[in-house]
Each structure stands twice: as structure tokens, then as C-alpha cells.
C-alpha positions as CSV (number, residue, x, y, z in Angstrom):
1,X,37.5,-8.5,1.1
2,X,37.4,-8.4,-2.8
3,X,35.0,-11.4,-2.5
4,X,32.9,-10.1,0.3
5,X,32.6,-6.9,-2.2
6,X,31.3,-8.3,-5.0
7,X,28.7,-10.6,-3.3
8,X,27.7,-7.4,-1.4
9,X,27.7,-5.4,-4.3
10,X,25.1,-7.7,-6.2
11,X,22.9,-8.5,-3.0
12,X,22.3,-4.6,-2.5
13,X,22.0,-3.6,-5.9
14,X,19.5,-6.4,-7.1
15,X,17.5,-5.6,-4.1
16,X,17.6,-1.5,-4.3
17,X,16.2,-2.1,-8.5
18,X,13.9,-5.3,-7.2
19,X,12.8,-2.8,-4.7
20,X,12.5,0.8,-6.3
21,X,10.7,-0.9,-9.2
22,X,8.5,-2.5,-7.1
23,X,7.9,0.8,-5.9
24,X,7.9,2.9,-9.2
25,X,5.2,-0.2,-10.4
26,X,2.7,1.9,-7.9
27,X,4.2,5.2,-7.1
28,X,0.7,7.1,-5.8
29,X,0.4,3.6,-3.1
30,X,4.0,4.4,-2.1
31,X,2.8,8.1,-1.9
32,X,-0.4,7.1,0.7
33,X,2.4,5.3,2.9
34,X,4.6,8.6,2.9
35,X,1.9,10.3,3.9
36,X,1.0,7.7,6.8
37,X,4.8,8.5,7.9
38,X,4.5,12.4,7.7
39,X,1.2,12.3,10.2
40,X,0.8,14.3,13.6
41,X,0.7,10.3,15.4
42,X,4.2,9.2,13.4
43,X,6.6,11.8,12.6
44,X,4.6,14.5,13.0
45,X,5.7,16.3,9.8
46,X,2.4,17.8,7.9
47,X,4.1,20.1,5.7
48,X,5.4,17.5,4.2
49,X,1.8,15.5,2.9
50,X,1.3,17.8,-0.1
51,X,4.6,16.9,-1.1
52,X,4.4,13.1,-0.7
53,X,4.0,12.1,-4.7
54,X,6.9,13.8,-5.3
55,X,9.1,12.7,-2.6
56,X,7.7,8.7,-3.3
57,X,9.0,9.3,-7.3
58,X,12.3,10.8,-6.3
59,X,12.7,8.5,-3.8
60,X,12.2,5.3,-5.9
61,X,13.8,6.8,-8.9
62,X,17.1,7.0,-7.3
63,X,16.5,3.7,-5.6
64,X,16.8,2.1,-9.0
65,X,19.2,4.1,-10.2
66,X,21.9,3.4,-7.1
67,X,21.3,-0.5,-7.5
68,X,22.2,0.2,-11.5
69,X,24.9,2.2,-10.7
70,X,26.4,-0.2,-8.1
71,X,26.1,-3.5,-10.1
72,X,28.3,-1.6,-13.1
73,X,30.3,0.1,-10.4
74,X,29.6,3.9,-11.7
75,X,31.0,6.6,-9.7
76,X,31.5,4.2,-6.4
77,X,32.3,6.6,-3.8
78,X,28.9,8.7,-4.2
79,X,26.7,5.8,-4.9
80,X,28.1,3.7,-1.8
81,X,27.6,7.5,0.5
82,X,24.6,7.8,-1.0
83,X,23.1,4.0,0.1
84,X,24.5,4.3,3.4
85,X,22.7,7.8,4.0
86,X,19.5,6.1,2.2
87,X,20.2,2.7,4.2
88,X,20.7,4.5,7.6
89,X,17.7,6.8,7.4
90,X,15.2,4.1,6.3
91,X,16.7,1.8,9.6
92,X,15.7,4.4,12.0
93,X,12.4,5.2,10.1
94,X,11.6,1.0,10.6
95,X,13.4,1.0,14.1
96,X,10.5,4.0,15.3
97,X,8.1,2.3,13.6
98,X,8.5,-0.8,15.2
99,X,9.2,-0.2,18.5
100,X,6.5,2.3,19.0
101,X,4.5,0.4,16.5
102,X,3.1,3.3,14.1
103,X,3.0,1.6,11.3
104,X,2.3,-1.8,10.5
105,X,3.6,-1.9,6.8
106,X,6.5,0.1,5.7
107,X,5.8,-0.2,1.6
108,X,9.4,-1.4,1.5
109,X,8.3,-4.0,-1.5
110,X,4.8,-2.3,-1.9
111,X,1.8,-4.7,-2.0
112,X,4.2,-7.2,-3.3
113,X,5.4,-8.1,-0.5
114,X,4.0,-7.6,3.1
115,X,6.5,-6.7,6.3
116,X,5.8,-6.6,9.7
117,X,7.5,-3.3,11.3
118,X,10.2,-5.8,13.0
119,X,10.7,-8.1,9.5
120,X,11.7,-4.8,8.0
121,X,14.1,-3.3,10.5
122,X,15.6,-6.4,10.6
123,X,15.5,-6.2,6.6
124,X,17.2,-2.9,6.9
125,X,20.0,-4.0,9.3
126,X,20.7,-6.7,7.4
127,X,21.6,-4.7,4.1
128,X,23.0,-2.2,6.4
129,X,25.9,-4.8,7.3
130,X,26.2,-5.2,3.3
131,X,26.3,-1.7,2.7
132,X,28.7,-1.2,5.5
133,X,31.3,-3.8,3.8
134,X,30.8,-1.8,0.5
135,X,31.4,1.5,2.4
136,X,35.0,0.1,3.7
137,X,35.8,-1.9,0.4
138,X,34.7,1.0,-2.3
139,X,38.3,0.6,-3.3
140,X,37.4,-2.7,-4.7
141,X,34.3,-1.5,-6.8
142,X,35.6,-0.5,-10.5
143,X,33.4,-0.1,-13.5
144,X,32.3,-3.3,-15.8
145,X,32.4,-0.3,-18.7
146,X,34.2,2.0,-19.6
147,X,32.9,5.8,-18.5
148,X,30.9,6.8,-21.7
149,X,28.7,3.8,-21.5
150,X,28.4,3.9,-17.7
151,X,26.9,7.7,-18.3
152,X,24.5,6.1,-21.5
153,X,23.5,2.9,-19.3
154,X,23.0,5.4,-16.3
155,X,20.8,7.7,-18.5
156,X,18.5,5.1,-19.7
157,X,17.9,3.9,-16.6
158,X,17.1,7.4,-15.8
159,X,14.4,8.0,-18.5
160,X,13.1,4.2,-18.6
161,X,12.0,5.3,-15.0
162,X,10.6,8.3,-15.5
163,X,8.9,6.9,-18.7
164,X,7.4,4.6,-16.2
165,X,6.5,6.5,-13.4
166,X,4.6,8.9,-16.1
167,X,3.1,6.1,-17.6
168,X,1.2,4.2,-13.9
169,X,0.5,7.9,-13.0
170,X,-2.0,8.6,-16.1
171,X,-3.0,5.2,-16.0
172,X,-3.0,2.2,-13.8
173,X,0.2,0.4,-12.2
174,X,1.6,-2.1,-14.7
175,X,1.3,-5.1,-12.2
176,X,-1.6,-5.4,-9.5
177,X,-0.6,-6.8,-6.6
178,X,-3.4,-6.0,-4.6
179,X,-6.4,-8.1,-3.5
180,X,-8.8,-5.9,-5.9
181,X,-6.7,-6.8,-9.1
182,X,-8.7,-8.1,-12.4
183,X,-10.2,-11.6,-11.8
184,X,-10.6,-11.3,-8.4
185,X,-14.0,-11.8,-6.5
186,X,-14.4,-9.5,-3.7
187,X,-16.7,-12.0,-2.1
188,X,-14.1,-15.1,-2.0
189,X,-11.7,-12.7,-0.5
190,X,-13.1,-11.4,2.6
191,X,-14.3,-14.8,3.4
192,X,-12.6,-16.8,5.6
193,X,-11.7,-20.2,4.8
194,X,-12.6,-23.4,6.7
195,X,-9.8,-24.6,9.4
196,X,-8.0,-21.3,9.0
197,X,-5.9,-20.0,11.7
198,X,-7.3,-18.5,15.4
199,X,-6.2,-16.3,16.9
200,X,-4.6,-17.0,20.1
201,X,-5.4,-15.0,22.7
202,X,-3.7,-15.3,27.2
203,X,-6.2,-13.9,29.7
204,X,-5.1,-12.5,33.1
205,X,-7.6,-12.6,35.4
206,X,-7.3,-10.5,38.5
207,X,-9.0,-11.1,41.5
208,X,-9.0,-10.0,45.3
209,X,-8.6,-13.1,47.7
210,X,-8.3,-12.7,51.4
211,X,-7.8,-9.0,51.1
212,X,-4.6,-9.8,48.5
213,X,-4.5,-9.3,44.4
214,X,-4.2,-13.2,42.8
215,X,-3.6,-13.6,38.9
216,X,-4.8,-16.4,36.8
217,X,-3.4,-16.7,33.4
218,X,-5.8,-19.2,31.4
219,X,-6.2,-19.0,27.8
220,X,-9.8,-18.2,27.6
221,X,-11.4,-20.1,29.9
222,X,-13.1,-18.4,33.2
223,X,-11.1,-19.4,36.2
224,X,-12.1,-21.1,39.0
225,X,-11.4,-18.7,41.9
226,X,-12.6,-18.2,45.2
227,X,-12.4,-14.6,45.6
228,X,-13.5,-10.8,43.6
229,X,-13.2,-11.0,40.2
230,X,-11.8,-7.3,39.5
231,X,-10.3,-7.0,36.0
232,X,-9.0,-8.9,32.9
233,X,-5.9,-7.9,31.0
234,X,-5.7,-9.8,27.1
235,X,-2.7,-10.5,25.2
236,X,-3.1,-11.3,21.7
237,X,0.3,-14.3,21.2
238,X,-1.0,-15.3,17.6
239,X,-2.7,-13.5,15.1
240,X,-5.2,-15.9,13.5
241,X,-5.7,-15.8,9.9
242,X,-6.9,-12.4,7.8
243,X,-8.5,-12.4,4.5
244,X,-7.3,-10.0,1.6
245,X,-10.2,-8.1,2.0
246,X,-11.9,-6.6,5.0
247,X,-13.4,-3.5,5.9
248,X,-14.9,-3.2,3.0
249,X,-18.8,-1.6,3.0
250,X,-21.1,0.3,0.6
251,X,-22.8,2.3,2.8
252,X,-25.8,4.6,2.4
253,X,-27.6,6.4,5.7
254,X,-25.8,3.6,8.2
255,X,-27.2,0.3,6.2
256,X,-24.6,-1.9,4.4
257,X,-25.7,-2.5,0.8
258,X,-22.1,-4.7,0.0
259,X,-23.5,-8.2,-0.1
260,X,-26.7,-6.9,-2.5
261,X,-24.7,-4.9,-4.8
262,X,-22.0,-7.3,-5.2
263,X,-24.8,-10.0,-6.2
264,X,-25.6,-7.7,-9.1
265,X,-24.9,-9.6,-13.0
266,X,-23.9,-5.9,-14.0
267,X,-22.4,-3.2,-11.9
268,X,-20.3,-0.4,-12.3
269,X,-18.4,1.5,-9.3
270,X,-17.1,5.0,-10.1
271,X,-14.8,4.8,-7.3
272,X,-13.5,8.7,-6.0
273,X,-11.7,8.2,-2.4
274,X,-12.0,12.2,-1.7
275,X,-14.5,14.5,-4.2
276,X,-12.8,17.3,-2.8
277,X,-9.1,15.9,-4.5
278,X,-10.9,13.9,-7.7
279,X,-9.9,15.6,-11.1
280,X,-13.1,16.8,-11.8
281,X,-13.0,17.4,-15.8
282,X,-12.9,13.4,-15.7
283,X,-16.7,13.6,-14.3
284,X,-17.8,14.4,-18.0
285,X,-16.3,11.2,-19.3
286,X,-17.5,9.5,-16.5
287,X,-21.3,10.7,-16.7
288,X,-21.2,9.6,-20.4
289,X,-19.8,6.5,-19.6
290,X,-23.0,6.5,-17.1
291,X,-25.2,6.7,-19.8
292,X,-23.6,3.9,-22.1
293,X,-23.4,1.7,-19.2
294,X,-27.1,1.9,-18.1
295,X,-28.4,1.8,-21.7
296,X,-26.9,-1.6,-21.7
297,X,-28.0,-2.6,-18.2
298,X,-25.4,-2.0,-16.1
299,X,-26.3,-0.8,-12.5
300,X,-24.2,2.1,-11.8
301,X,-23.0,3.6,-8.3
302,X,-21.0,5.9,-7.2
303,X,-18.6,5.2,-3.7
304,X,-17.0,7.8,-2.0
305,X,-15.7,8.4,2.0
306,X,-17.0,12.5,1.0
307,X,-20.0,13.9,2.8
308,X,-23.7,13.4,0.7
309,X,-23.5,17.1,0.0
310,X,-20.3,17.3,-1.7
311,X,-21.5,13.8,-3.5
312,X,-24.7,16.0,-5.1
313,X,-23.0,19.1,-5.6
314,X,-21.1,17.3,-8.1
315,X,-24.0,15.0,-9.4
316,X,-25.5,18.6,-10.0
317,X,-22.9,19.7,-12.0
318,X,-21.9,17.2,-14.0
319,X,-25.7,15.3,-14.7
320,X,-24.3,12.1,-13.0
321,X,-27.5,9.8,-12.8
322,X,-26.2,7.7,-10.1
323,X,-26.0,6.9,-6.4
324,X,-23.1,7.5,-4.0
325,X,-22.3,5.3,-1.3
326,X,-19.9,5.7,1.8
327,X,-16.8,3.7,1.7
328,X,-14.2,3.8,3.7
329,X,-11.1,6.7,2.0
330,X,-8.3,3.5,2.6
331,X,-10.2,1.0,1.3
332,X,-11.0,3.1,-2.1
333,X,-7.5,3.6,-2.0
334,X,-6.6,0.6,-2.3
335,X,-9.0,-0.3,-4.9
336,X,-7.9,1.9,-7.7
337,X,-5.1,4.0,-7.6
338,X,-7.1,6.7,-9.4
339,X,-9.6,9.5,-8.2
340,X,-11.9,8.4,-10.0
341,X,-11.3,5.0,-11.6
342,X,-14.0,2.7,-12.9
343,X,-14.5,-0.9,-12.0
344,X,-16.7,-3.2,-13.9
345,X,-18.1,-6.2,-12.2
346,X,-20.2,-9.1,-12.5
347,X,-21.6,-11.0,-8.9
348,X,-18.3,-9.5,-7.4
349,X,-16.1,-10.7,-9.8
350,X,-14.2,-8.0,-11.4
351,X,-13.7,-7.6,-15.1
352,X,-12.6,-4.3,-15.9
353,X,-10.7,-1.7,-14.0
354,X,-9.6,1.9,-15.5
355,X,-7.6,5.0,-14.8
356,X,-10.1,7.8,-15.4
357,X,-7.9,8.6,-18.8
358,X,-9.0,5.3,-20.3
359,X,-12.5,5.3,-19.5
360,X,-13.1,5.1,-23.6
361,X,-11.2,2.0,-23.1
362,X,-14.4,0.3,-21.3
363,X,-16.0,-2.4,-23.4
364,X,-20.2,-3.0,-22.1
């Protein structure tokens, strides 16, 4: 049981500080799949949206700090309770999602690392077994240091994560795991490439012989039948491949403008998923930045899933001498965790990307 302990012990607490930091790397994306849990289709919890930044940094905090306090084996009995409340929550929460299918992603390793709804509850139940052998061998966790050091090692774990989560908040997560990071051409990734999975797709065909239903399973093909042909019920048994990228438009009165814009040598995209939530004292910087940008021959645009009235309202106010385009809100989202953040790209290919507190940071 000793044995069983200690492998336990280092299994769960590598992957609570792999995971929480994965986590506290992108806070606000962790804070967008909160709020995907607390909606009227999942757990129908609304009150709890406004609160979801806060709950996604307290929640990721003390993921990190329960894998540091396991591995040196401070205070064992609350951190092993503690997991197992955290462990047995989070397996119903992937359990629902799964078998009801709400949501496809459950954030567990951010963008880092993409689950299916069943790949996590079966992610959950295994570290609930481990956590369930820590739970009836706590007697076997003792301290690698002695208590004074336990409480310094636990504080600096404490402010390193707060340090951090401060840090990604008022600028940009540290690491970019998403498909718009630095480098990466948004062209090449929503194309798909040649000999690339299909998906694979069973067909029942219904029809009405002599008076009597008859179903034809084929895999595409029309069947040869002798009788009514009255419905068709599809069954999707592979998903064929998906680029990085999709759903991705620049929209402007119902025309996509994407594969123009993105041919442009020099373009800037002041990116703002929602005008109404945007930090408008940033909109100063970023009309200045406008002007710098243009003056060097830069095309400039605006994208936004806001209405066109809210968009000139705040061109009015702020002198922004640029066009907004309709995106869709998920897809800004996941382009820049800031509202608004700046990209800077070259035939779709992008160079710069800022936080809307380092705008000065933007080299043209």
C-alpha cells in the first residue's frame, strides 16, 4: 500500500500542476469554457457567467497548489479531501457532458491538449481510482520537509501563480497553443490537406414494399429497392479530418471578404469579440496606432460579432478611421484573448499579436 501511495501520489500531483498551469497559461480561455458549462442548454446556471474569470483563477490556482502540496506531502488529510471533492465533481461534470453530449471539450489541458467528452470522463475515473488509493493510504503521505519550509514552498507557489495569472490577464498567455499563434498562416490552416481523412458516414434507407417498412443500410450508395422510398436516417461512424481553422469569415453586409483581406502584404485586425464588453479607454491607443499603421501602409480593419451601430458609435467617439467587419464572437475569441487585441499580418501570415496594454509594443 506504501508503494501504491507513492506512485499515486506523484501521478496525481504531476498531473493537477501539469494541468492547473496549463490552465493558469490562459485563464480568460478557461473562463469562456466555464461559461459554456454555466449556460441555460448545460447546467443551466446564468448567475454564475459574470462570475466565470474568477471561479476559472480560483479554480486553477488551487489546482496547482494541491499537486504541490501532495508531491511534498503538506497537510495530507485536507489536500487528499480536497482532490477527491475536486476529482468527484469534475467526473460528474464530464459524465453529463458526455452522455448528453453538451460539450465537446472540457478545457481539462486547455488548447494544449484536445478531449473528447468520453476521453475525459474516462481521464477523470482514472485519477479518481488514484485519488481513491491516496484517500485510504493518507496515513502513508508524510512531508519531504519539515513544516516551515512546507508553509514557504506552499506560499511561493501561491504568489508564483498569482504573479502569473496577473501577468496573461494584462497581456497575452505565455504559450500559444492555439491555431492563431505567431507564425501561423490562417490560409494553410483551414485548408485541408490532400488524402486527409473522410468522413464515414451509414445510410438507412427506408422504404414501403408490399404494404411493409424494409431498411437498407448502405454506406452512401442509393439502394436498389423495389418499393416507396420514404425516409433516410444518417449516422456519422468516423469523423473525417478538421483543419485548425474553420469558421472563420470577415464579413461585411452578407459578402465574405476573408480570402481578399488575407491576400493583403500589410494588414492589421483590431480584433474586439463584443464592443459592448471591450475596455474602451484602449480605443485611444488603438486609433493612434491606426494612424501609424496607415501612414506606413498598413490596411487596417476592424472585426467584431457587434451590430454596425454599436461598431460606429464607437468609430464616432474615438476617430477610428477604419472598417468593421462581422466575425463570428467564438472565433475572435479564440484569436486573441483580449478585447481588443491587435494582429499584424502579411498574406495571412501572422507576425505580431498584442494585448491591448502593449499596443506601443507594435513595431511597422
Amino acid at each position: 500500500m506504501k508503494y501504491l501511495v507513492w506512485i499515486s501520489r506523484i501521478i496525481v500531483g504531476v498531473l493537477f500542476i501539469i494541468s492547473g498551469l496549463i490552465k493558469l497559461n490562459d485563464p480568460l480561455g478557461f473562463s469562456f469554457k466555464l461559461e459554456e458549462y454555466f449556460s441555460p442548454g448545460v447546467l443551466d446556471l446564468p448567475f454564475l457567467v459574470p462570475m466565470a474569470l474568477g471561479i476559472s483563477i480560483f479554480v486553477v490556482i488551487v489546482e496547482v497548489l494541491l499537486g504541490v502540496m501532495l508531491l511534498i506531502g503538506f497537510k495530507p488529510k485536507l489536500t487528499v479531501w480536497s482532490l477527491l471533492a475536486m476529482i468527484v465533481f469534475f467526473t460528474f461534470l464530464t459524465f453529463y457532458s458526455a452522455y448528453f453530449n453538451k460539450v465537446t471539450d472540457c478545457g481539462c489541458f486547455g488548447d494544449a491538449v484536445k478531449l473528447t467528452p468520453w476521453e475525459s470522463f474516462t481521464k477523470d475515473v482514472i485519477l479518481l481510482v488514484f485519488i481513491l488509493v491516496l484517500f485510504y493510504g493518507r496515513k502513508y503521505i508524510t512531508p519531504i520537509f519539515k513544516e516551515k519550509i512546507n508553509w514557504i514552498v506552499g506560499g511561493i507557489a501561491l504568489v508564483a501563480c498569482g504573479w502569473f495569472a496577473y501577468h496573461v490577464l494584462n497581456h497575452l498567455p505565455s504559450v500559444d497553443f492555439r491555431p492563431y499563434k505567431i507564425g501561423a498562416n490562417i490560409q494553410e490552416g483551414m485548408s485541408v490537406p490532400e488524402g486527409a481523412p473522410q468522413p464515414v458516414y451509414e445510410y438507412a434507407w427506408r422504404f414501403k414494399v408490399n404494404g411493409a417498412d424494409q431498411i437498407v443500410v448502405t454506406n452512401g450508395e442509393y439502394p436498389s429497392v423495389d418499393g416507396e422510398f420514404v425516409d433516410v436516417e444518417t449516422t456519422l461512424l468516423q469523423e473525417g479530418y478538421e483543419p485548425p481553422i474553420h469558421d472563420f469569415t470577415i464579413e461585411q453586409e452578407g459578402q465574405d471578404y476573408a480570402a481578399d483581406l488575407l491576400e493583403e502584404d500589410k494588414l492589421v485586425m483590431v480584433i474586439a469579440y463584443d464592443l459592448a464588453k471591450s475596455h474602451h479607454n484602449a480605443f485611444a491607443g488603438v486609433a493612434e496606432m491606426a494612424k501609424k499603421a496607415m501612414a506606413k501602409g498598413y490596411r487596417v480593419i476592424g472585426m467584431s460579432a457587434s451590430s454596425n451601430q454599436m461598431a460606429n458609435e464607437l468609430k464616432k467617439q474615438y476617430g477610428l478611421d477604419f472598417e468593421f467587419y462581422f466575425t463570428d464572437e467564438t472565433t475572435l475569441k479564440t484569436i486573441v484573448r483580449s478585447n481588443p487585441g491587435i494582429l499584424v499580418l502579411q498574406r495571412g501570415t501572422i507576425q505580431q499579436k498584442v494585448h491591448y496594454n502593449d499596443i506601443d509594443r507594435l513595431a511597422f
